[in-house]
Backbone and ligand atoms as CSV (ligand in chain L), in Angstrom:
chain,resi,resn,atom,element,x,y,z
A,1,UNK,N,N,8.641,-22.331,6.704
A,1,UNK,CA,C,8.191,-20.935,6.928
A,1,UNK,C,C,7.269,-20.908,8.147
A,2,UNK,N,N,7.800,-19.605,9.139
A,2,UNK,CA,C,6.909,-20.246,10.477
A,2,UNK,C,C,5.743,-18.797,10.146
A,3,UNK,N,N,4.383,-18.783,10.940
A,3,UNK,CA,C,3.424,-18.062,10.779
A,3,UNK,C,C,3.792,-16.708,10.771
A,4,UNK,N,N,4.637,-16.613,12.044
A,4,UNK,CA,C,5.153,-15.423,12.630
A,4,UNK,C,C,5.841,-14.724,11.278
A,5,UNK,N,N,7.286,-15.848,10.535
A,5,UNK,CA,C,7.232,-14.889,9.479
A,5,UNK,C,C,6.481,-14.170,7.860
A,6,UNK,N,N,5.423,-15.021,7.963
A,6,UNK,CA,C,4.186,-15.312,7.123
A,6,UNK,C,C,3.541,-14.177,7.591
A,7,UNK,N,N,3.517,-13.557,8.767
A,7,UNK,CA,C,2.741,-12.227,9.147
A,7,UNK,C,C,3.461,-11.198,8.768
A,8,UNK,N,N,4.857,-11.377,9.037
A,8,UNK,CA,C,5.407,-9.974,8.339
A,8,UNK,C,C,5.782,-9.693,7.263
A,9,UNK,N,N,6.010,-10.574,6.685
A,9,UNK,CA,C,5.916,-10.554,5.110
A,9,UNK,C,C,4.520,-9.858,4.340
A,10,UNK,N,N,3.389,-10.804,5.062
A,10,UNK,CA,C,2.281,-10.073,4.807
A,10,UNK,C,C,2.023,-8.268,5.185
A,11,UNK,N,N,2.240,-8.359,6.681
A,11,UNK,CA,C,1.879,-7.034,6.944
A,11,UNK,C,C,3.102,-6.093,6.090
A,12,UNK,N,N,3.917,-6.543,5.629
A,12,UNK,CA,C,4.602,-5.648,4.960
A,12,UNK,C,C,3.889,-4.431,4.168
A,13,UNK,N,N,3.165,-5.206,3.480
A,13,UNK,CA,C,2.164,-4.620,2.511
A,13,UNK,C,C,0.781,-4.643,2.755
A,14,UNK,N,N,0.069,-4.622,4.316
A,14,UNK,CA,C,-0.833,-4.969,4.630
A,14,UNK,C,C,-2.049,-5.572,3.713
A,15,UNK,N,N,-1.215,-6.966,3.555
A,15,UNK,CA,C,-1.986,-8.067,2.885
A,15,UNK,C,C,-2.495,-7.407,1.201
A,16,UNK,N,N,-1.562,-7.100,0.689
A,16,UNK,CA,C,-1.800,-6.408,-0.899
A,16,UNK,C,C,-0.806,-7.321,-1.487
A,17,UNK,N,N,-1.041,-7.619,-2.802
A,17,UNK,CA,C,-0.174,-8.070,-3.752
A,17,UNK,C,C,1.067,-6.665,-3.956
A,18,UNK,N,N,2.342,-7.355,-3.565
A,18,UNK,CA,C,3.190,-5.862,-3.949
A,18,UNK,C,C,3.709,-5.832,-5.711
A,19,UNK,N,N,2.673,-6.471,-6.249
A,19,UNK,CA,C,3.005,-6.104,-7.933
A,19,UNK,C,C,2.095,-5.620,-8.327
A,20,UNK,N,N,0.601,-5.967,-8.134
A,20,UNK,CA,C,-0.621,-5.619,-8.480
A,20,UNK,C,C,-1.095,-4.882,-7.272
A,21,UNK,N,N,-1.004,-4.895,-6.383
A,21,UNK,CA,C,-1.788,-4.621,-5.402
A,21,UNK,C,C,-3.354,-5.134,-5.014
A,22,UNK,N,N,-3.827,-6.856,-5.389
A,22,UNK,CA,C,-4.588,-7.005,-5.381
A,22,UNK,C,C,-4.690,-7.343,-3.767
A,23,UNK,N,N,-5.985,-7.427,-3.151
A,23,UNK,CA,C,-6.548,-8.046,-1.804
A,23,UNK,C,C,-5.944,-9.312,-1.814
A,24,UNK,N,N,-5.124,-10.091,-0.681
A,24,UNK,CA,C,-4.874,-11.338,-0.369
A,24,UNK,C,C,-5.372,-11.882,0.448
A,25,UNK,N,N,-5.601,-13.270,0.897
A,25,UNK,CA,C,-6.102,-13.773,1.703
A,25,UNK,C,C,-4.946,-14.444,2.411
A,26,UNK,N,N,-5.032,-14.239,3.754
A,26,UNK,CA,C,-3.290,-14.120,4.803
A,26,UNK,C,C,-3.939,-16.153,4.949
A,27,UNK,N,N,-5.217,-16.298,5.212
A,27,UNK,CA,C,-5.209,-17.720,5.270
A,27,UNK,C,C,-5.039,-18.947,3.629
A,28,UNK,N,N,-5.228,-18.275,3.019
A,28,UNK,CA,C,-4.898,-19.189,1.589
A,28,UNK,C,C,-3.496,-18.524,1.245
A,29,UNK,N,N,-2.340,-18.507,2.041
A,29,UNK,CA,C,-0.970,-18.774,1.375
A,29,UNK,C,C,-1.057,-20.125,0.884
A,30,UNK,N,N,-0.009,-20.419,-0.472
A,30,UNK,CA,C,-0.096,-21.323,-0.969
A,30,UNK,C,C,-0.607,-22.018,-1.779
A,31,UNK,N,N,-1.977,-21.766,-1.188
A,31,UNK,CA,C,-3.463,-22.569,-1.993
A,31,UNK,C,C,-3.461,-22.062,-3.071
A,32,UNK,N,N,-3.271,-22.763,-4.476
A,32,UNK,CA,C,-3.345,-22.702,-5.863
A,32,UNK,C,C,-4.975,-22.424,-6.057
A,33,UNK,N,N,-5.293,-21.272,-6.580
A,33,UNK,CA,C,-7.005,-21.331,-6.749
A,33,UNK,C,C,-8.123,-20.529,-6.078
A,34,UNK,N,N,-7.737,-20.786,-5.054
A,34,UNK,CA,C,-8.147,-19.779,-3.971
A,34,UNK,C,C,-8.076,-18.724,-4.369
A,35,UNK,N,N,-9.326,-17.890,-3.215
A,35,UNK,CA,C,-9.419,-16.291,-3.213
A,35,UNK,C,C,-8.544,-16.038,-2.828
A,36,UNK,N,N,-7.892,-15.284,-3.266
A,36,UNK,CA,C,-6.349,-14.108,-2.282
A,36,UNK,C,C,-5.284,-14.879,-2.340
A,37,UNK,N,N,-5.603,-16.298,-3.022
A,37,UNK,CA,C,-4.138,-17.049,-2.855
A,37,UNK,C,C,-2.981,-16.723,-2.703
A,38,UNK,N,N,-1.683,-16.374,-2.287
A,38,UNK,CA,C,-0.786,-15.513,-2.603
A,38,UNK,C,C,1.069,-16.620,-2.140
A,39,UNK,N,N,1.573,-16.476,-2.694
A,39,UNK,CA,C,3.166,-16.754,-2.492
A,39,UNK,C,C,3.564,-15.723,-2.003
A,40,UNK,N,N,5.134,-16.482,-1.235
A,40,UNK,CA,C,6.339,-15.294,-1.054
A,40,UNK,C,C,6.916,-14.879,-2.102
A,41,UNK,N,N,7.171,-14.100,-2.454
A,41,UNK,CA,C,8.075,-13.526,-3.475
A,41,UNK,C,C,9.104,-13.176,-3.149
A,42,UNK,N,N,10.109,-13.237,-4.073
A,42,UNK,CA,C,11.313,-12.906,-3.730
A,42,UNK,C,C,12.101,-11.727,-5.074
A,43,UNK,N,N,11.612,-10.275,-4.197
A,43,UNK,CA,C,11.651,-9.163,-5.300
A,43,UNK,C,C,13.040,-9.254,-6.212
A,44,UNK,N,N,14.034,-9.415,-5.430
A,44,UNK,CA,C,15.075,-9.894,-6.594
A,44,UNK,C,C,15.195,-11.141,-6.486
A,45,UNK,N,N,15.181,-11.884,-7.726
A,45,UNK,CA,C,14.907,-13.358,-7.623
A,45,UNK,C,C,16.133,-14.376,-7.124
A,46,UNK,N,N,15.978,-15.447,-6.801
A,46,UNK,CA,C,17.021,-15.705,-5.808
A,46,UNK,C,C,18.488,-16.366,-7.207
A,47,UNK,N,N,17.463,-16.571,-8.380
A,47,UNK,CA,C,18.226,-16.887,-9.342
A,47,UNK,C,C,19.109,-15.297,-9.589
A,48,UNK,N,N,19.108,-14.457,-9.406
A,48,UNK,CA,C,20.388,-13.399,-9.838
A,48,UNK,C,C,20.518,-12.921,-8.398
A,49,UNK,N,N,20.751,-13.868,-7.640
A,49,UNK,CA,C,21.623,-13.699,-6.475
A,49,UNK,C,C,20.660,-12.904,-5.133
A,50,UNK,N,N,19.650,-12.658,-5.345
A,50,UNK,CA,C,18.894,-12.172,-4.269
A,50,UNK,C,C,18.689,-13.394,-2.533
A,51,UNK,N,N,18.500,-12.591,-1.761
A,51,UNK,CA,C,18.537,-13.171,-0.746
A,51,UNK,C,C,16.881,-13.766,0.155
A,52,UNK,N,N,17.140,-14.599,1.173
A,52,UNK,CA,C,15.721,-14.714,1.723
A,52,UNK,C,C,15.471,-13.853,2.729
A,53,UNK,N,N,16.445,-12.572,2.982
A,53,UNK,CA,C,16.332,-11.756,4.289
A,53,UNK,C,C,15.054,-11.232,3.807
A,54,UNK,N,N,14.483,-10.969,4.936
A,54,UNK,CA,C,13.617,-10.478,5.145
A,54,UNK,C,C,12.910,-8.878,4.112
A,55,UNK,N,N,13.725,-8.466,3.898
A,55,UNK,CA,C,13.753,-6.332,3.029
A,55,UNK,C,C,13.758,-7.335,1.539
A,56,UNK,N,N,13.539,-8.929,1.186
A,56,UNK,CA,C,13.708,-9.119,-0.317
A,56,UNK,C,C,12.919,-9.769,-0.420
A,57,UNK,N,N,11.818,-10.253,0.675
A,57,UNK,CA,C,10.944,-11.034,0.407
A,57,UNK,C,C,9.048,-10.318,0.567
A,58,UNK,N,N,8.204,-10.601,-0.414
A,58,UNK,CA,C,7.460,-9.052,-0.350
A,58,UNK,C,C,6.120,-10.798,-0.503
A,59,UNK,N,N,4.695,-10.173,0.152
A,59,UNK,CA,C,4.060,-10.980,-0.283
A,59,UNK,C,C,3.632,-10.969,-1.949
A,60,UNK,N,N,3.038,-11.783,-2.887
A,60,UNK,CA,C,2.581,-11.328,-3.876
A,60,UNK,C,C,1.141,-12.253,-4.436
A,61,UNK,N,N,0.156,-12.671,-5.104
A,61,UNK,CA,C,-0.540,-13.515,-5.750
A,61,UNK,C,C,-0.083,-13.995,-6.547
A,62,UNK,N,N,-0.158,-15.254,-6.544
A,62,UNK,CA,C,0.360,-16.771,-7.005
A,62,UNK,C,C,0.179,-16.094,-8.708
A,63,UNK,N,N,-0.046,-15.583,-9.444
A,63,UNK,CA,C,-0.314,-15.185,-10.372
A,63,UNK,C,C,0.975,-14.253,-11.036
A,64,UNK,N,N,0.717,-13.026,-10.038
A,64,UNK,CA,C,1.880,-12.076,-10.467
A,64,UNK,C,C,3.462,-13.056,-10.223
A,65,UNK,N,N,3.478,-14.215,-9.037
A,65,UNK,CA,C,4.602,-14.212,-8.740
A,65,UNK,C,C,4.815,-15.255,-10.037
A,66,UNK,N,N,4.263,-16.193,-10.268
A,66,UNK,CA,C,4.616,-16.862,-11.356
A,66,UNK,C,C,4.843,-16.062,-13.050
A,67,UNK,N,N,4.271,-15.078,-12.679
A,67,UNK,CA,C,4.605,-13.939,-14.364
A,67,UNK,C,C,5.647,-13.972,-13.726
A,68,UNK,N,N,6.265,-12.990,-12.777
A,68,UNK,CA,C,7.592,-12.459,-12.500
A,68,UNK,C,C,8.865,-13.478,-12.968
A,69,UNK,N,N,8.711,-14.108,-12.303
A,69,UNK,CA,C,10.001,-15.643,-12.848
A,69,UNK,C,C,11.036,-14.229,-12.266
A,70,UNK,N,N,12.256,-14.257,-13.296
A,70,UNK,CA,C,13.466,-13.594,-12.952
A,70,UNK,C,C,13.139,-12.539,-13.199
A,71,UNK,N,N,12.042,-12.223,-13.357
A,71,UNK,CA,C,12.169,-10.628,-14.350
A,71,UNK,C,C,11.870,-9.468,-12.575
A,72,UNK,N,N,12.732,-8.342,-13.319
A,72,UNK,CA,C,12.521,-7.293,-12.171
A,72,UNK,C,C,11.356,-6.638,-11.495
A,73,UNK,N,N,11.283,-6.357,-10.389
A,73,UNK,CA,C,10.455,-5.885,-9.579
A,73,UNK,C,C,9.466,-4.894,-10.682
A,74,UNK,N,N,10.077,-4.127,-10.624
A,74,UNK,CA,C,9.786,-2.570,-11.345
A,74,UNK,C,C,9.068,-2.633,-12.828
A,75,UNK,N,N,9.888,-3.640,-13.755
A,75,UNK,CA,C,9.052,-4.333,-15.133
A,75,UNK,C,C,7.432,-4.671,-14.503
A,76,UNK,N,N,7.414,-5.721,-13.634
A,76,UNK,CA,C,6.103,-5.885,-13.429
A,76,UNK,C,C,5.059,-4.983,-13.068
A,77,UNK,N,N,5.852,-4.254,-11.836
A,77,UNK,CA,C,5.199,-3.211,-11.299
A,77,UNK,C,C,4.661,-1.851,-12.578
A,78,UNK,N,N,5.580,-2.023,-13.384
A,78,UNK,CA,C,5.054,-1.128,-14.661
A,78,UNK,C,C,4.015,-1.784,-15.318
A,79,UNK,N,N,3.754,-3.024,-15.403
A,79,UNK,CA,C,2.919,-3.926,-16.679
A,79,UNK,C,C,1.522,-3.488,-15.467
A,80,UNK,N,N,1.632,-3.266,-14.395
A,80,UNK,CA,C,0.462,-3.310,-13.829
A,80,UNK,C,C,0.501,-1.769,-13.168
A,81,UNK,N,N,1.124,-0.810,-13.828
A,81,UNK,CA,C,0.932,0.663,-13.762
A,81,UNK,C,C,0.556,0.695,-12.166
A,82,UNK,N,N,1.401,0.448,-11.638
A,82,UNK,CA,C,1.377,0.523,-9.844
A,82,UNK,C,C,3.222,1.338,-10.065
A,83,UNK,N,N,4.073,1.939,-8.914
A,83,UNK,CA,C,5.294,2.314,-9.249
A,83,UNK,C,C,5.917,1.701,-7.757
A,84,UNK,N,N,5.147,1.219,-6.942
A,84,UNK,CA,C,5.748,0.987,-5.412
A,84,UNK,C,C,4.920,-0.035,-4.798
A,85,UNK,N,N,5.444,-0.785,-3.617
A,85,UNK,CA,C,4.268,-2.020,-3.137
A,85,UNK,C,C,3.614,-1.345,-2.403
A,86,UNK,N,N,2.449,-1.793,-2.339
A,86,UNK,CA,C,1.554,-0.989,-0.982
A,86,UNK,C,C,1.791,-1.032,0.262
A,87,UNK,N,N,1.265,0.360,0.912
A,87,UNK,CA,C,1.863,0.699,2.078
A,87,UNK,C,C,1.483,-0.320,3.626
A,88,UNK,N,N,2.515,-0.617,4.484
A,88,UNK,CA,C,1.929,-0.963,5.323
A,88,UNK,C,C,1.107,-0.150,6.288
A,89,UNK,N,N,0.115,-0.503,6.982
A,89,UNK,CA,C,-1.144,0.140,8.206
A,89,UNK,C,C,-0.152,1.712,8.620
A,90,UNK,N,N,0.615,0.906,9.004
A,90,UNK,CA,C,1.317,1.894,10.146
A,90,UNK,C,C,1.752,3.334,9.613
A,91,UNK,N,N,2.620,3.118,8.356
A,91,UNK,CA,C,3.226,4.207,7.430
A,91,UNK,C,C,1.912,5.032,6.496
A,92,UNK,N,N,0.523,4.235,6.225
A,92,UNK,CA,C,-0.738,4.309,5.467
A,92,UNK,C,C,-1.137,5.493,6.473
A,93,UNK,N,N,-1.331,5.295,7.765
A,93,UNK,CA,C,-2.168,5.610,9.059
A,93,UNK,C,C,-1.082,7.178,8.960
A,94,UNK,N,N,-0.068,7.281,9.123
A,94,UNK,CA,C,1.031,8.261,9.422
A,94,UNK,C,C,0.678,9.464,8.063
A,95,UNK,N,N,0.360,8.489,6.844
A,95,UNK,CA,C,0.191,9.467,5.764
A,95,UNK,C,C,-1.262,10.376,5.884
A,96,UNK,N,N,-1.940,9.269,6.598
A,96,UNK,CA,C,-3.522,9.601,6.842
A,96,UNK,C,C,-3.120,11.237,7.671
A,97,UNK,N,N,-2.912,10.766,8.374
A,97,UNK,CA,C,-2.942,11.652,9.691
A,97,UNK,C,C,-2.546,13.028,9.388
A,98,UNK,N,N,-1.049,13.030,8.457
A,98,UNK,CA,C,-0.446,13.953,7.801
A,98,UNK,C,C,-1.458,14.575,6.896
A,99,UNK,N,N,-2.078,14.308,6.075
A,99,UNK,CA,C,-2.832,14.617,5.287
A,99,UNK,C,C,-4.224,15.409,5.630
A,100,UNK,N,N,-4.349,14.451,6.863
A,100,UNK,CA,C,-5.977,14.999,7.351
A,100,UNK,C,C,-5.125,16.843,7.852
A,101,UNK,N,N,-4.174,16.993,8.211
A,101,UNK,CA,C,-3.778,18.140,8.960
A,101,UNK,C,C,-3.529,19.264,7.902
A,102,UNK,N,N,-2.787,18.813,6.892
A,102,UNK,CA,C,-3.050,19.379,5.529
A,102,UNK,C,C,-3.975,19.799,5.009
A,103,UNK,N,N,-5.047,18.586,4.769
A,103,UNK,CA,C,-5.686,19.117,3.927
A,103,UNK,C,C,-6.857,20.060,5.039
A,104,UNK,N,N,-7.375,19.674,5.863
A,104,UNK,CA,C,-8.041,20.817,7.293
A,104,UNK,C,C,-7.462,21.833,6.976
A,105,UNK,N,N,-6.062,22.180,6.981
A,105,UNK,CA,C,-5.443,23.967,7.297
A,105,UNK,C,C,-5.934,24.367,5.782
A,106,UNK,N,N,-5.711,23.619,4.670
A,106,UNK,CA,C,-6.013,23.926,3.396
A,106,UNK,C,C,-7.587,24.157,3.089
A,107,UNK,N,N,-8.162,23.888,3.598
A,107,UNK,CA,C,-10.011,24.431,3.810
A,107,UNK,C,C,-9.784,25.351,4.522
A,108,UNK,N,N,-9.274,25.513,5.903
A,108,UNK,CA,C,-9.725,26.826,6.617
A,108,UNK,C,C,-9.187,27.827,5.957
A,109,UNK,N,N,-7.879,27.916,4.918
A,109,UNK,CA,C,-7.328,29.128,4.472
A,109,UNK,C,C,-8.377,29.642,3.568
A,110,UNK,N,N,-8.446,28.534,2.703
A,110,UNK,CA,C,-9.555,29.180,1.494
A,110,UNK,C,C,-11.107,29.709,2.249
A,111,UNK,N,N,-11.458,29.048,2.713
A,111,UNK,CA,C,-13.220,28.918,3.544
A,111,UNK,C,C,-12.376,30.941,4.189
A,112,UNK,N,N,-11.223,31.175,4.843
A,112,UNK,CA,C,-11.440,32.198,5.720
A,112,UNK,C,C,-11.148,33.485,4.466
A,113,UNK,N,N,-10.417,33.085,3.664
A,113,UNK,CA,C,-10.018,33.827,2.739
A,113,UNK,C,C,-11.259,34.413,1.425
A,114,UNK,N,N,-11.991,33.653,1.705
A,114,UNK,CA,C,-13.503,33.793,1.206
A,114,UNK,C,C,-14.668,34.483,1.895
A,115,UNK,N,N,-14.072,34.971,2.877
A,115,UNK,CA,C,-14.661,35.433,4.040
A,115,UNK,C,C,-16.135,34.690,4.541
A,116,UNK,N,N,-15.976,33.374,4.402
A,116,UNK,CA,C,-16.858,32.582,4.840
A,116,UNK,C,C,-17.453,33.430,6.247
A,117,UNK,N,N,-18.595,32.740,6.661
A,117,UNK,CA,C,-19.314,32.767,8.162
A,117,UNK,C,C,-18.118,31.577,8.890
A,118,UNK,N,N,-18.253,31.641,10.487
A,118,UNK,CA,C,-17.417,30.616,10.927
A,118,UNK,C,C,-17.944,29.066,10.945
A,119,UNK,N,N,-19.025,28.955,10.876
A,119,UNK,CA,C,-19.807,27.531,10.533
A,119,UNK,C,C,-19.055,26.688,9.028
A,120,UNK,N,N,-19.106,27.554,8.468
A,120,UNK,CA,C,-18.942,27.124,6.987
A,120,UNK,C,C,-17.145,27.345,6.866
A,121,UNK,N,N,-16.626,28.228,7.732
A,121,UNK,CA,C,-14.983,27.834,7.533
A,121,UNK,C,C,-14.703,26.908,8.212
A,122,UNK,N,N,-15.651,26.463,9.483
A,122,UNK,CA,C,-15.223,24.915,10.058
A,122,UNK,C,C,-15.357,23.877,9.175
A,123,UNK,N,N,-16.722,24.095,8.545
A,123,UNK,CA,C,-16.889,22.894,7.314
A,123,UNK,C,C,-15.841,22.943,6.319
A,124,UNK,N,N,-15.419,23.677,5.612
A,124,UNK,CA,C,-14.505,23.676,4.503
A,124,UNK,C,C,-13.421,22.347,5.086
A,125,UNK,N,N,-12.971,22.850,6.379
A,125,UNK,CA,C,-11.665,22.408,6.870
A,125,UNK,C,C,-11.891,21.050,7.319
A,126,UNK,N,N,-13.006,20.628,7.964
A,126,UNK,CA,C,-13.635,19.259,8.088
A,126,UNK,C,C,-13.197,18.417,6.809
A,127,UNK,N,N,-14.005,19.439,5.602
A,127,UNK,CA,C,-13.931,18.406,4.233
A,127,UNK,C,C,-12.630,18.009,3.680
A,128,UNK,N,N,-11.860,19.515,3.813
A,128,UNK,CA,C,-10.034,19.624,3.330
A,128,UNK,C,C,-9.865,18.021,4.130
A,129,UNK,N,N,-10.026,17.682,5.633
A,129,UNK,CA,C,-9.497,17.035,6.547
A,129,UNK,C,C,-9.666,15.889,6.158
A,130,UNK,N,N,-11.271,15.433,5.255
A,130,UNK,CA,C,-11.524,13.976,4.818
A,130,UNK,C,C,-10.572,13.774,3.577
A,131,UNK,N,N,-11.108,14.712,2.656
A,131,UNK,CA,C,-10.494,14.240,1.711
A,131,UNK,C,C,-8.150,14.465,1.685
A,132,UNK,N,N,-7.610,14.592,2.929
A,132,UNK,CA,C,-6.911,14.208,3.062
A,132,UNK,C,C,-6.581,12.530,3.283
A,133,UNK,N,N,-7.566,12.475,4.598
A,133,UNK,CA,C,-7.783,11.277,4.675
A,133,UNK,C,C,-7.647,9.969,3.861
A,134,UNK,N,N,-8.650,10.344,2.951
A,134,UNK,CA,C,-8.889,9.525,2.108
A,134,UNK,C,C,-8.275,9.138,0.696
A,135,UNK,N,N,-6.875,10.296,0.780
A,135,UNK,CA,C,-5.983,9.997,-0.198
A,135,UNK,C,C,-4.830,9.851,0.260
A,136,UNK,N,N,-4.486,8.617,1.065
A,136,UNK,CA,C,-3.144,8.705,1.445
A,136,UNK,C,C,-2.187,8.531,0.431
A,137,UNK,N,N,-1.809,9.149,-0.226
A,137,UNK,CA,C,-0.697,9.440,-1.174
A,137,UNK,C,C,0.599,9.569,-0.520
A,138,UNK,N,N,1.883,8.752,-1.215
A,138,UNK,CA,C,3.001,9.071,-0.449
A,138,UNK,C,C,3.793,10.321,-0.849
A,139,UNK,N,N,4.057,11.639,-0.364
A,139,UNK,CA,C,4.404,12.375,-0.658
A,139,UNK,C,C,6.272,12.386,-0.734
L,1,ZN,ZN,ZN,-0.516,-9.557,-7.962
């Protein structure tokens, strides 16, 4: 396994367990014990015919991947009430962005519709804008 593909595997899920979603540590692949320890996983297991391309191999913690054995993606992902692997930066950042624009127009409607002062309908839409932010939810 060369680094290069050890990074995208990782950034797949920008360094999250994609069963748990716990924090990994991109330098303790492997390491049994370690903080963030984490394996490759292989979401369909290679025992019922899954492949090493790249779209089947997800990072995970040495933990979840050894529960998993053959069992399906989605079983685990239920035992740990998660429904999807975590998002990578790029698609996270895209939801951000989307959201901040959302939720901004969604303060200024209410803040103007309240017949706020204009100070305080900028603020509404500021706040709409964080707390978009800060819930990147995949819609
Ligand atoms: Zn995990």
């Amino acid at each position: 396994m060369t680094n290069d593909r050890l990074n995208l595997i990782y950034d797949k899920t920008h360094g999250y367990c994609h069963l748990c979603h716990k924090k990994l540590a991109f330098i303790n692949y492997g390491i049994y014990g370690a903080k963030g320890a984490w394996h490759i996983e292989h979401s369909k297991a290679k025992a019922n015919g899954g492949t090493d391309h790249l779209n089947n191999l997800y990072a995970a913690c040495i933990a979840c991947n050894l529960e998993k054995g053959v069992l399906h993606t989605m079983t685990i992902r239920r035992r740990n009430n998660v429904t999807s692997a975590p998002l990578n930066k790029v698609k996270k950042d895209k939801i951000r962005s989307n959201n901040s624009v959302g939720g901004g127009f969604i303060g200024f409607i209410i803040s103007a519709a309240l017949g706020g002062p204009p100070l305080a309908i900028a603020a509404c839409a500021l706040i709409g804008a964080k707390i978009g932010y800060d819930n990147p939810v995949k819609k």
